[in-house]
Each structure stands twice: as structure tokens, then as C-alpha cells.
C-alpha positions in Angstrom: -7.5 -1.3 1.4 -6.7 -3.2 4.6 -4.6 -3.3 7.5 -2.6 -0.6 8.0 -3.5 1.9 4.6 -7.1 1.8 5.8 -6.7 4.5 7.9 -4.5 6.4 5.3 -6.9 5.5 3.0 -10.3 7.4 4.8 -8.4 10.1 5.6 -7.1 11.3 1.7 -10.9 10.8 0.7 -11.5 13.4 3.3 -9.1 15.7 1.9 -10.7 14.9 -1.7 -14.1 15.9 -0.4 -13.0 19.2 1.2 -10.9 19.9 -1.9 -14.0 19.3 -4.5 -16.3 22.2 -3.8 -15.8 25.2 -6.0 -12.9 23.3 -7.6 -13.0 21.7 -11.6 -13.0 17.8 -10.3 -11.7 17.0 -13.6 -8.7 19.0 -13.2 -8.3 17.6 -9.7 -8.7 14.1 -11.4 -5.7 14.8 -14.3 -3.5 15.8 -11.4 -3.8 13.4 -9.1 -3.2 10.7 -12.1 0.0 12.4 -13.3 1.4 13.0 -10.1 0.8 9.4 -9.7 2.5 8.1 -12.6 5.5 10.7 -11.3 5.9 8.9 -8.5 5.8 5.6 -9.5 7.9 5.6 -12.3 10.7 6.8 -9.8 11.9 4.4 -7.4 13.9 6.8 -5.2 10.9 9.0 -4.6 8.1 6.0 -4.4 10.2 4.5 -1.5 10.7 7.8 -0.2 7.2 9.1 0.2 6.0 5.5 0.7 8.0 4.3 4.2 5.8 3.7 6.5 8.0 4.6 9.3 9.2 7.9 7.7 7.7 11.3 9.7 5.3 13.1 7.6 6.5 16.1 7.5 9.7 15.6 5.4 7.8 13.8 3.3 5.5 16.2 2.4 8.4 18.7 2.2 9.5 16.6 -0.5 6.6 17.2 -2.7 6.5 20.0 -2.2 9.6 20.8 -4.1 8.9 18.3 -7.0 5.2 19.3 -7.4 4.7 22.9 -6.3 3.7 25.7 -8.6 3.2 22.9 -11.4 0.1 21.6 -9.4 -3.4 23.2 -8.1 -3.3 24.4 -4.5 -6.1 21.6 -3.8 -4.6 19.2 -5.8 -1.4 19.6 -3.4 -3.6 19.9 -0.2 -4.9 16.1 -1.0 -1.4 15.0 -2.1 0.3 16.1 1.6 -2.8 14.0 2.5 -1.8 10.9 1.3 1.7 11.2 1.1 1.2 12.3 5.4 -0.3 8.9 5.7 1.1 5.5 6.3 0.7 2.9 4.2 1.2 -0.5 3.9 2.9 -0.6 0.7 4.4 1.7 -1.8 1.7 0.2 -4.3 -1.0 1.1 -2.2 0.3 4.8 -1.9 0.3 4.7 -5.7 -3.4 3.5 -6.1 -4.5 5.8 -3.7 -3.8 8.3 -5.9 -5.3 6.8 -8.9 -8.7 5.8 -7.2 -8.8 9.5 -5.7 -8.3 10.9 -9.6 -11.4 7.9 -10.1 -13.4 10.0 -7.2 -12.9 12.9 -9.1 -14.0 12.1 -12.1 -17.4 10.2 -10.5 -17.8 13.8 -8.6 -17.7 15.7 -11.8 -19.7 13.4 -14.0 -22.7 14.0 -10.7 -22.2 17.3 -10.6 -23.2 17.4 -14.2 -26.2 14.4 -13.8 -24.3 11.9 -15.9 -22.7 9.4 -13.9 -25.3 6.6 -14.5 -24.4 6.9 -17.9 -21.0 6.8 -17.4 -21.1 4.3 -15.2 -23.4 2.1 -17.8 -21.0 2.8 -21.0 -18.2 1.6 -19.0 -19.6 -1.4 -18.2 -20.6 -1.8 -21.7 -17.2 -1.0 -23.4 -15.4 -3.6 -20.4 -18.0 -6.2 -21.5 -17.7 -5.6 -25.7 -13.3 -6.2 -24.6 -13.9 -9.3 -22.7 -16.2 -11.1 -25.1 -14.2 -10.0 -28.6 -10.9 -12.2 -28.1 -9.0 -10.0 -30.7 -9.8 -6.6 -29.1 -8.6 -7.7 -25.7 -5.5 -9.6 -27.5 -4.9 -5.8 -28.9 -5.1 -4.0 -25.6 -3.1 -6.3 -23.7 -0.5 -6.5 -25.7 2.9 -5.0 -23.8 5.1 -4.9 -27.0 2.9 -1.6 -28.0 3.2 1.4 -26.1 0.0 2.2 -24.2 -0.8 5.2 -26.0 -1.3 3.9 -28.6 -3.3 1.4 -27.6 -5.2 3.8 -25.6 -5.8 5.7 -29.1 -7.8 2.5 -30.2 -10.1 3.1 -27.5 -10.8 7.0 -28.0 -11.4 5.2 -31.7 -14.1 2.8 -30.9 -15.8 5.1 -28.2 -15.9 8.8 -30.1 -19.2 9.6 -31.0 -20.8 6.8 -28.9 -19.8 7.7 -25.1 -18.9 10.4 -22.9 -15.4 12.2 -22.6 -15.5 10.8 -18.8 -16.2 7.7 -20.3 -13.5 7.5 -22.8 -11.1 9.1 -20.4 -11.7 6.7 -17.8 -11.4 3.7 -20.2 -8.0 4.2 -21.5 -6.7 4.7 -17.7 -5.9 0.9 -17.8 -3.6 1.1 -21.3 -1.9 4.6 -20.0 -0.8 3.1 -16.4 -1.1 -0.7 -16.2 1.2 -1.2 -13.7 1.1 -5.0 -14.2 -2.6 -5.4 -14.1 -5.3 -6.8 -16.1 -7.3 -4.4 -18.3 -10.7 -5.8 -16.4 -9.2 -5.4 -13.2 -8.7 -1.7 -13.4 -12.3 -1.1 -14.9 -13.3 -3.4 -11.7 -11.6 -0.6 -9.4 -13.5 2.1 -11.3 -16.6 0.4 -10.6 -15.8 -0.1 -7.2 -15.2 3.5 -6.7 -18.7 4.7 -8.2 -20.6 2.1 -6.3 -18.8 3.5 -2.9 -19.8 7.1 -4.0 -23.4 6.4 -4.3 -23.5 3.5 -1.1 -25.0 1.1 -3.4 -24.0 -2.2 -4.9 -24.0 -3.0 -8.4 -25.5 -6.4 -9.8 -24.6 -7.2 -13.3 -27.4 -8.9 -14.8 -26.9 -11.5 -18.1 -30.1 -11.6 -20.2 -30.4 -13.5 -23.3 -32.4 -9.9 -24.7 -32.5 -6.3 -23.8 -34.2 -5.3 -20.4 -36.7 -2.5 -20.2 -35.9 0.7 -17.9 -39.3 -0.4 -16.0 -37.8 -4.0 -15.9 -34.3 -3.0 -14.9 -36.0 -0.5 -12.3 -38.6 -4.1 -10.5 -35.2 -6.0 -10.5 -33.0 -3.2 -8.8 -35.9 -2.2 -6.0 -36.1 -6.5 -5.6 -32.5 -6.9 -5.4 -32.4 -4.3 -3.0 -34.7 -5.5 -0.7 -32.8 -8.9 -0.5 -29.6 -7.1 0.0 -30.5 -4.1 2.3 -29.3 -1.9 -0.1 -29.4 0.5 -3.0 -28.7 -1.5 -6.2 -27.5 -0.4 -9.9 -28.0 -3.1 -12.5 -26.2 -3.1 -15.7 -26.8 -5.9 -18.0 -25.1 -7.9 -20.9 -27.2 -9.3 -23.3 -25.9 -13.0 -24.1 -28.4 -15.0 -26.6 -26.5 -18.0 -25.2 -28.1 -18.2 -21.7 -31.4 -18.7 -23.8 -33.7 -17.1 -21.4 -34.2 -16.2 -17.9 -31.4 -14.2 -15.8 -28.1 -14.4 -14.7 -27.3 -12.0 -12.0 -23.8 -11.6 -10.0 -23.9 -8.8 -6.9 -20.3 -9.1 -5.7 -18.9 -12.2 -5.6 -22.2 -13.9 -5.1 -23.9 -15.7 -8.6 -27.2 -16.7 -8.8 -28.0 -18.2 -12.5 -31.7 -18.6 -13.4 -30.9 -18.9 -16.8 -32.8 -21.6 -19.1 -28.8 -22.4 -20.4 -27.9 -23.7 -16.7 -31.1 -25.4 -16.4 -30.3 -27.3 -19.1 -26.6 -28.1 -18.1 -28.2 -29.0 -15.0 -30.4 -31.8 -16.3 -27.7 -32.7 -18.7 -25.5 -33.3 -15.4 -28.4 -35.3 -13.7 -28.7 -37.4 -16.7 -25.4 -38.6 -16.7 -25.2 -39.4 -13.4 -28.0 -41.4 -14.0 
């Protein structure tokens, strides 16, 4: 976040920190989401809470009487928080919220040693919806009401990922909000990679990597970077052979697939 909800912004991650020990994160997490969705789906109170150049105090008065006693004592701590705060926008109050119930879910999954899978199957599922034309024509689709939609996902993950996982995927059917389905699952990765201060470079292979392989490329990329680096990779037969890898919005393709394009191009110029 920029400009003037940066400073909003640092200060309800505070709150979320102080609020997670000896707390269930996943709790915090379901809160924070519905409260969330409470707030935007009503105008009157999303303009009221979000004005920038209202005091704070009235405006955490004010959820106080919608939320309190139906909401954990930490889960309201975090919400005066952000609601305390001045923001930009009323949007940006509103993903606040969501990317602190994303924090929450990322603290749970390391209290418990699992985020790097997590992390992994949701970059797995987002890849399987953006190369099968069909599926993502199904989850975008705004004639059917998002949970359902979000049931197909708990269908095509059970048995094959974690419940942080499958939660966390359906978070883009349940509350949209206009955006793309990859765009939210971007966010989610965003928030992880924060957590751990590292970046995440998603590597295109044309087969599987090794953990020993994925481990060389991570400490390499690392070094060229200056920092720590998670690699996920796709597996695309199509790039033929070598590696694609994107950190960011940098690219560098080594694959044999843009070689080839390459010397097609010179060719033709020739």
C-alpha cells in the first residue's frame, strides 16, 4: 500500500503480531475476513469507518457496537487498529483486513511447520486454473454465486492439499470484489513472501526439478538478488528444456523454446 494507508498499513500488522501469541491464528483469520465482508457489503458503514478525515475514536466506537461480543477480544483489538488508521481509500481499509486474515493464516500454517507446503499447493492449484481454459471459465463466471463455485474448489483440492490451502483458495470465489481470481492468489503470495523476507521466483521447466536442484537454484538466485529465495515451479513440456524463471516482475527465459523463437526471429530478418 502507498501514500497515505502505508502508515495505516504498518501499524494493523503490529496489532496482528501482538494479537497472535497464545491466540488460534485461524480464528483470528475467519474474523478478520467476515468482518471484512461486513463492512464492505455496507456502504453506510464502509464510508463511515473509511474517511480519512473522520477522528478515530468514533470510529472505533462504531465497531464497537456492530462487532462486540460477536468477535474475539484480539480480533477487535486489531480491528480498532485499522479502523483508528487513515487510509487512502475505503478499498484499501477493506483489503487490509483481508491480507491481515492472509497473515493469519501464514502464522498458523508456521506455527504448525507447514507453510512451504501451503505455500507450494497454492501455487500449484493457481497454475492448474490458469492453464485449463474451462476451469478458469467456471470460477470466473459471475452468473453463479461464489459459493458454489468455491465448492468446486474444496472438490478438486480434498484429499490432495491442506485445509489452509483449500481455505485460502476459495478466498477469491467468496469475496471477489471485482478482481481476477489470479490476482487475489497473487496477494496471498505476496503476503507469505513478506512474512518470511524472501522473494519468490517461479521457475518454468519443461520436467520436474529435484529438491537438491530446486535448493542450487534458490541459494544462486539468492546470491544475485541479495535475498532469501522460494522457488516454485511449473512444469511446461512446451519450453523444451532449460529454465524459465520470473522473480517479481523481472523474466529471464533460458529456455531452448525462446532460443528457438529467437533464431526463428533472426532468420527472418535476414
Amino acid at each position: 500500500m502507498d501514500g497515505l494507508s502505508r502508515g495505516s498499513w504498518t501499524e494493523s500488522v503490529r496489532a496482528l503480531n501482538e494479537a497472535l501469541p497464545g491466540i488460534d491464528a485461524r480464528t483470528l483469520a475467519g474474523e478478520l475476513f467476515a468482518v471484512g465482508e461486513a463492512i464492505d457489503g455496507n456502504s453506510q458503514v464502509r464510508r463511515a469507518v473509511g474517511d480519512p478525515s473522520r477522528e478515530a475514536e468514533p470510529k472505533r466506537e462504531l465497531v464497537r457496537r456492530l462487532f462486540g461480543g460477536r468477535i474475539a477480544e484480539s480480533t477487535m483489538a486489531v480491528l480498532e487498529t485499522v479502523v483508528g488508521g487513515r487510509w487512502a481509500t475505503e478499498r484499501d481499509l477493506v483489503d487490509a483486513l483481508e491480507r491481515l486474515g492472509f497473515e493469519a493464516v501464514f502464522a498458523a500454517a508456521e506455527q504448525d511447520d507447514v507453510v512451504d507446503r501451503v505455500e507450494d499447493e497454492l501455487f500449484r492449484f493457481e497454475r492448474l486454473v490458469a492453464a485449463d481454459k474451462e476451469l478458469d471459465r467456471s470460477l470466473s463466471r459471475s452468473d453463479v454465486d461464489g459459493r458454489h463455485r468455491a465448492q468446486l474448489v474444496i472438490d478438486l483440492l480434498a484429499g490432495r492439499a491442506l485445509p489452509d490451502t483449500v481455505w485460502l483458495a476459495q478466498r477469491p470465489l467468496l469475496h471477489p470484489r471485482g478482481r481476477k481470481f489470479a490476482a487475489v492468489m497473487e496477494e496471498q503470495f505476496d503476503v507469505v513472501s513478506r512474512r518470511r523476507d524472501q522473494m519468490t521466483a517461479v521457475v518454468t521447466s519443461a520436467v520436474p526439478l529435484s529438491w537438491e536442484q530446486q535448493e542450487r537454484l534458490a541459494a544462486g538466485l539468492a546470491r544475485v538478488y541479495g535475498h532469501k529465495m522460494f522457488v516454485t515451479v511449473a512444469v511446461d513440456p512446451s519450453v523444451l528444456g532449460g529454465l524459465r524463471v520470473k522473480v517479481g516482475g523481472e523474466l529471464i527465459d533460458g529456455t531452448v523454446a525462446r532460443r528457438l523463437e529467437d533464431v526463428r526471429r533472426a532468420m527472418g530478418a535476414a
